[in-house]
DSSP file (Angstrom, degrees, kcal/mol; ACC not computed):
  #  RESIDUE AA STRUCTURE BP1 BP2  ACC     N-H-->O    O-->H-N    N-H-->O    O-->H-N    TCO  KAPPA ALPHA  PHI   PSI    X-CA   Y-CA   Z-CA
    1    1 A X              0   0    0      0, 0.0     2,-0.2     0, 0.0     0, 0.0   0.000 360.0 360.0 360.0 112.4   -2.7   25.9    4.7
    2    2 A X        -     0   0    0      1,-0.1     2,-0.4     0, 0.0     0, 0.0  -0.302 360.0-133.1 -74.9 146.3   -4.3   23.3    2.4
    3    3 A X        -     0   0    0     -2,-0.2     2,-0.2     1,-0.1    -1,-0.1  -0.608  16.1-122.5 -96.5 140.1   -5.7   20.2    3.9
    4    4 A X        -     0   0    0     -2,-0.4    -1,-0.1     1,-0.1     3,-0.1  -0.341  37.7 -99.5 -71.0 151.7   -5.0   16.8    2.6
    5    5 A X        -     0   0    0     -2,-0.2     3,-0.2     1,-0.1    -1,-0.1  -0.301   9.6-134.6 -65.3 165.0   -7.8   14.9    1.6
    6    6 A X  S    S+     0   0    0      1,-0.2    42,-1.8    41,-0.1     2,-0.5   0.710  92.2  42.9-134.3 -44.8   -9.4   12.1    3.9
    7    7 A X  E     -A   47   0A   0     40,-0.2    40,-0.3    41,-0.1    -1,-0.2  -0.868  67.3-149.3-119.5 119.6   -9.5    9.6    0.2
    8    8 A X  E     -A   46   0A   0     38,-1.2    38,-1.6    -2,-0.5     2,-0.3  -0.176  15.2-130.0  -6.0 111.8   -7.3    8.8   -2.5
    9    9 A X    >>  -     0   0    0     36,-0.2     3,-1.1     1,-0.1     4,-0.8  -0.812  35.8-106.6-110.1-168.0   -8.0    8.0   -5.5
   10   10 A X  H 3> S+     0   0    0     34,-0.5     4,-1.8     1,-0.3    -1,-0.1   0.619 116.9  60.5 -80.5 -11.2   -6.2    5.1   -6.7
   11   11 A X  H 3> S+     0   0    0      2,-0.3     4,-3.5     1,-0.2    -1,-0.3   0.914 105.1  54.6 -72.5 -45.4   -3.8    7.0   -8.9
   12   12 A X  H <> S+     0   0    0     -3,-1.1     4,-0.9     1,-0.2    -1,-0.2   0.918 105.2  45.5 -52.0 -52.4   -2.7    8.7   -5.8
   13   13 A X  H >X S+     0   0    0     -4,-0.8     4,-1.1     2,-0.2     3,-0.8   0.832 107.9  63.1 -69.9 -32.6   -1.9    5.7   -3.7
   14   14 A X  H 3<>S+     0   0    0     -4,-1.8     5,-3.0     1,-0.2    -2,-0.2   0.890 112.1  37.1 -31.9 -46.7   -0.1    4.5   -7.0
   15   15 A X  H 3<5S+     0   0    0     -4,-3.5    -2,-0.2     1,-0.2    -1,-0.2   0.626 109.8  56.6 -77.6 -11.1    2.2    7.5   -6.6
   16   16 A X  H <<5S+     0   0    0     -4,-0.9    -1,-0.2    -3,-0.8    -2,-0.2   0.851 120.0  31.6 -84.1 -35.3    2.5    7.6   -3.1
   17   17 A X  T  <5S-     0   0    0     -4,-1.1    -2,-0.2     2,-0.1    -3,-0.1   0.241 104.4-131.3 -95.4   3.4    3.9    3.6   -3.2
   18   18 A X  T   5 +     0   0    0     -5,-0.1     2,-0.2     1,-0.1    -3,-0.2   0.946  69.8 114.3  27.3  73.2    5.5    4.4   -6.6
   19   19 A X  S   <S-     0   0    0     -5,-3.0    -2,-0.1    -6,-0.0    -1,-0.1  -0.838  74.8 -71.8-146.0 178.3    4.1    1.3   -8.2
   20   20 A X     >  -     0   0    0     -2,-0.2     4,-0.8     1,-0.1     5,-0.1  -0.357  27.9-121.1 -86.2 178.9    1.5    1.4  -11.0
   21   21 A X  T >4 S+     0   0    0      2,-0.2     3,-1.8     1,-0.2    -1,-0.1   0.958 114.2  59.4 -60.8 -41.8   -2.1    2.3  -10.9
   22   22 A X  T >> S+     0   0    0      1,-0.3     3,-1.8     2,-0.2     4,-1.0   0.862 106.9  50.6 -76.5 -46.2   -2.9   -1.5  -12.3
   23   23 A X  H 3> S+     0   0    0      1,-0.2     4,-1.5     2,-0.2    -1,-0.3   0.845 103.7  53.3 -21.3 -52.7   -1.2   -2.7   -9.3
   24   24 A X  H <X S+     0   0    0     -3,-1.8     4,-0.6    -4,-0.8    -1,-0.2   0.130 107.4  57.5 -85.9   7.1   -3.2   -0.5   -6.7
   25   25 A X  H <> S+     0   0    0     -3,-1.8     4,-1.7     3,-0.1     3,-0.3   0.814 107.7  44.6-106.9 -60.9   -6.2   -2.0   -8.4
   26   26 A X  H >X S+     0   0    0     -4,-1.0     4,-1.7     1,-0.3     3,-1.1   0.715 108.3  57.4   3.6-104.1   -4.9   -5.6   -7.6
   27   27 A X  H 3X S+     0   0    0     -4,-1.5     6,-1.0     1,-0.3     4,-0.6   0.506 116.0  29.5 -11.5 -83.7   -4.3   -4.6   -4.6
   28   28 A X  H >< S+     0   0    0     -4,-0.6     3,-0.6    -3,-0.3    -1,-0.3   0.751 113.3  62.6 -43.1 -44.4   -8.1   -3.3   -3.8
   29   29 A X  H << S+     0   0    0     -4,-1.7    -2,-0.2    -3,-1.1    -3,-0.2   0.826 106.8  49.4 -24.7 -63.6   -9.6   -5.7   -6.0
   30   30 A X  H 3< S-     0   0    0     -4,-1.7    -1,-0.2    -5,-0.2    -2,-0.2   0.697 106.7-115.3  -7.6 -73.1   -8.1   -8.3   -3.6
   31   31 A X  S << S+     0   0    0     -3,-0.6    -1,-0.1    -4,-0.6     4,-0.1  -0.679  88.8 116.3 121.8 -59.8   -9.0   -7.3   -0.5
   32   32 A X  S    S+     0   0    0      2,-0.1     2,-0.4    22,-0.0    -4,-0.2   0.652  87.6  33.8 -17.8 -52.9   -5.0   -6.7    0.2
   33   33 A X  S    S-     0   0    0     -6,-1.0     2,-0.6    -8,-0.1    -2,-0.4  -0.789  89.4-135.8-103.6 151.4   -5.9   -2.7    0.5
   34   34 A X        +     0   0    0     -2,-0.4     2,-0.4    16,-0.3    13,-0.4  -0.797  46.0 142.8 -99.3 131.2   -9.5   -1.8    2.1
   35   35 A X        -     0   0    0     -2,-0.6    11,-0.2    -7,-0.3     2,-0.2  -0.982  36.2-112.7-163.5 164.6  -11.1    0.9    0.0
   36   36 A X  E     -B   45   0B   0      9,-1.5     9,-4.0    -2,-0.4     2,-0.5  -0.609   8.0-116.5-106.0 155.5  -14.3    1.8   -1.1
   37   37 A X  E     -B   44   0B   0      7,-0.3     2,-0.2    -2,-0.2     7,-0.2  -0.810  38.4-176.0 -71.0 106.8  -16.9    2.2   -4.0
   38   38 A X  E   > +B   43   0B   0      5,-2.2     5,-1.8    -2,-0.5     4,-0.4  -0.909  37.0   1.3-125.3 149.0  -18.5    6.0   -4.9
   39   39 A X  T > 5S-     0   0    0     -2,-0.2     3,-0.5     3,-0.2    -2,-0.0   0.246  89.8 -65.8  71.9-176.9  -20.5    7.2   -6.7
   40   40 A X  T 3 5S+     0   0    0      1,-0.3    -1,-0.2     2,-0.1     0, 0.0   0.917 137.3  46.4 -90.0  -1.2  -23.0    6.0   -9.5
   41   41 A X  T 3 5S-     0   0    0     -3,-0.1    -1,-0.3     0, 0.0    -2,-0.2   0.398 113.4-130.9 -96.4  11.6  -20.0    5.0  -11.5
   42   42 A X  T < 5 -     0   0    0     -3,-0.5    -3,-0.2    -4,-0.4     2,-0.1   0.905  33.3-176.9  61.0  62.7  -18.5    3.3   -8.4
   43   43 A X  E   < -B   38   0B   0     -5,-1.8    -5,-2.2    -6,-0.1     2,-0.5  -0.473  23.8-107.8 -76.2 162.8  -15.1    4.7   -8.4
   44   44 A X  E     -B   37   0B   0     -7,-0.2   -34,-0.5    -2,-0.1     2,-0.4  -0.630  30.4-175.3-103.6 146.2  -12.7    3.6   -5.9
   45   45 A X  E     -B   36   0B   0     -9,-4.0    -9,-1.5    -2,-0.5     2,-0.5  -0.954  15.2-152.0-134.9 154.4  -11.4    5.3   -3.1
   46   46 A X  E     -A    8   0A   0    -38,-1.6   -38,-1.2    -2,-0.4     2,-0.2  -0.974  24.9-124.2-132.9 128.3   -8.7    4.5   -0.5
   47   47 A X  E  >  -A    7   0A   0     -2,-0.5     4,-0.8   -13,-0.4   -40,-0.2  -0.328  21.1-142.8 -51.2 128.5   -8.8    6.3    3.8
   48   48 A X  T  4 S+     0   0    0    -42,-1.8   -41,-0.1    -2,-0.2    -1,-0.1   0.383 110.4  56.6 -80.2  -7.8   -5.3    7.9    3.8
   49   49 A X  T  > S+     0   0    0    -43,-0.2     4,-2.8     2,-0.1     3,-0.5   0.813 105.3  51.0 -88.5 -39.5   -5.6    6.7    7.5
   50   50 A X  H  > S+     0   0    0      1,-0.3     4,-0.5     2,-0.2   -16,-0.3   0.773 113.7  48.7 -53.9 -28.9   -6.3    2.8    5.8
   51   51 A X  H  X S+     0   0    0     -4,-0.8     4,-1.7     2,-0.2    -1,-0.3   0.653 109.5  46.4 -91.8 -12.3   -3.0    3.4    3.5
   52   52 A X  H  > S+     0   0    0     -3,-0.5     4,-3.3     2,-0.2     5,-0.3   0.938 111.0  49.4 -75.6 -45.8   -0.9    4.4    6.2
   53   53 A X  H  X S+     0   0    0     -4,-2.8     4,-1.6     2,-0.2    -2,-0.2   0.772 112.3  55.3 -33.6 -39.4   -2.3    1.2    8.3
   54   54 A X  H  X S+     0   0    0     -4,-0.5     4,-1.0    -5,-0.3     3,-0.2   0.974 107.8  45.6 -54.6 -86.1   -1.2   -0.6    4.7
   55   55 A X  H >X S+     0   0    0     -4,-1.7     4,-0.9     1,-0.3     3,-0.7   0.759 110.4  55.0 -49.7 -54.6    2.5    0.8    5.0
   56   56 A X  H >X S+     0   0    0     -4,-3.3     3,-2.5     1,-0.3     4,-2.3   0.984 111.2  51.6 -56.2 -61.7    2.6   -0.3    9.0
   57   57 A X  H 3X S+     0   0    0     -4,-1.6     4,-2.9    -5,-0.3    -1,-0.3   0.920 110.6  40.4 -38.0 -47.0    1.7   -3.7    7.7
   58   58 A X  H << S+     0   0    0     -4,-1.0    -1,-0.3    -3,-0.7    -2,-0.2   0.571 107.2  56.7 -95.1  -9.7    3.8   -4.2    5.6
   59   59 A X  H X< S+     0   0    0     -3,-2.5     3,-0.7    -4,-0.9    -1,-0.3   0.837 111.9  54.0 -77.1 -30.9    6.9   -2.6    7.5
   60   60 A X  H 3X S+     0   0    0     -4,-2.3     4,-1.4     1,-0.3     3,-0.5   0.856 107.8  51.0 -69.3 -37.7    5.7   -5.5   10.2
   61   61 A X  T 3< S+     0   0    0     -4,-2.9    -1,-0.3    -5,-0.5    -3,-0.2   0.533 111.9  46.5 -97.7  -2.3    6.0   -8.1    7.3
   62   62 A X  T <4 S+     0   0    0     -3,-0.7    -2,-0.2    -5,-0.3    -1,-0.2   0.199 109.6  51.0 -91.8   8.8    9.4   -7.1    6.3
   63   63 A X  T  > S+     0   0    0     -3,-0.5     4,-1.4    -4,-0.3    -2,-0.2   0.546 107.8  45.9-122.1 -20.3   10.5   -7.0    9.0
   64   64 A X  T  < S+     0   0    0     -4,-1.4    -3,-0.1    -5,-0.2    -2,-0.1   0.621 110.0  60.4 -75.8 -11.4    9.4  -10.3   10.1
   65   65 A X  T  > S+     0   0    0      2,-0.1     4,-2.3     3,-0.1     3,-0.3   0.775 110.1  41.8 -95.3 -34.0   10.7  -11.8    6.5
   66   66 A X  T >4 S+     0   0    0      1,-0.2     3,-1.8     2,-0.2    -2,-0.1   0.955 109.8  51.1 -80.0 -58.3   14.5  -10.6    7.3
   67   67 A X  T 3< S+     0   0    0     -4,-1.4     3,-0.3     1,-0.3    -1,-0.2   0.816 121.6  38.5 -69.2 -10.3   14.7  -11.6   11.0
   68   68 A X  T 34 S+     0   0    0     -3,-0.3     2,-0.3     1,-0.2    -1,-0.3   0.840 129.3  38.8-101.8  -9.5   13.2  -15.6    9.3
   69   69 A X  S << S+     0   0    0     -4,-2.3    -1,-0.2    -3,-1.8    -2,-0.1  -0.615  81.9 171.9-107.0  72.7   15.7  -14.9    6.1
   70   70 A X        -     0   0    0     -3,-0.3     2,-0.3    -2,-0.3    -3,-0.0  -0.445  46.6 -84.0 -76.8 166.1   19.0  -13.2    7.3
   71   71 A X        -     0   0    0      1,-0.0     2,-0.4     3,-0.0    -1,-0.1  -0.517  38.0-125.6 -74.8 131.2   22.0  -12.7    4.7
   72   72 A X        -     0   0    0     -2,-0.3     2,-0.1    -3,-0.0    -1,-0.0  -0.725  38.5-114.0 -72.3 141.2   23.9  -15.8    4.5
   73   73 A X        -     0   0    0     -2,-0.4     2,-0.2     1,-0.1     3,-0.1  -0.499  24.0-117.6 -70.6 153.9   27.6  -14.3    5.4
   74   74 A X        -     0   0    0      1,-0.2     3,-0.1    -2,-0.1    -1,-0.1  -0.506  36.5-111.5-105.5 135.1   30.3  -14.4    2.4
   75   75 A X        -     0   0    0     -2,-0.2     2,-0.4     1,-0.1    -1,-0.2  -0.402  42.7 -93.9 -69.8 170.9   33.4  -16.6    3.5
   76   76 A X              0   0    0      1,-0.1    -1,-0.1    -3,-0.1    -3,-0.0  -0.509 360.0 360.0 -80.1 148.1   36.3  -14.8    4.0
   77   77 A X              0   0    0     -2,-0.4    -1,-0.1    -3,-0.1    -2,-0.1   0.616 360.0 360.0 -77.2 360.0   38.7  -14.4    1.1
């Protein structure tokens, strides 16, 4: 049974959030995602526990944007 990997690299969390890589650099670049620096050409890497902890935010901050933006209701016809 193959084991998932413990980091990412960024192309991977692109695909995982289906968004582009040049986002997912944003993203790290930021601060928004926490990931780290390796190696001597300091590639980045992103905790697969830190991107799920990403997704939980961000369900927490959509979910706090609908309940302060509900759908205005449509008169009746």
């Amino acid at each position: 049974m193959p084991v998932e990997p413990r980091f990412l690299l960024l192309s991977d969390v692109a695909a995982e959030l289906n968004v582009s890589d040049s986002q997912v650099y944003h993203m790290v670049r930021s601060g928004e995602l926490p990931a780290i620096k390796i190696g001597g050409r300091g590639q980045w890497r992103v905790e697969r526990a830190r991107l799920e902890e990403y997704i939980q935010l961000k369900y927490t901050e959509t979910a706090e944007w609908v309940r302060e933006n509900p759908l205005a209701e449509r008169d009746p016809e």
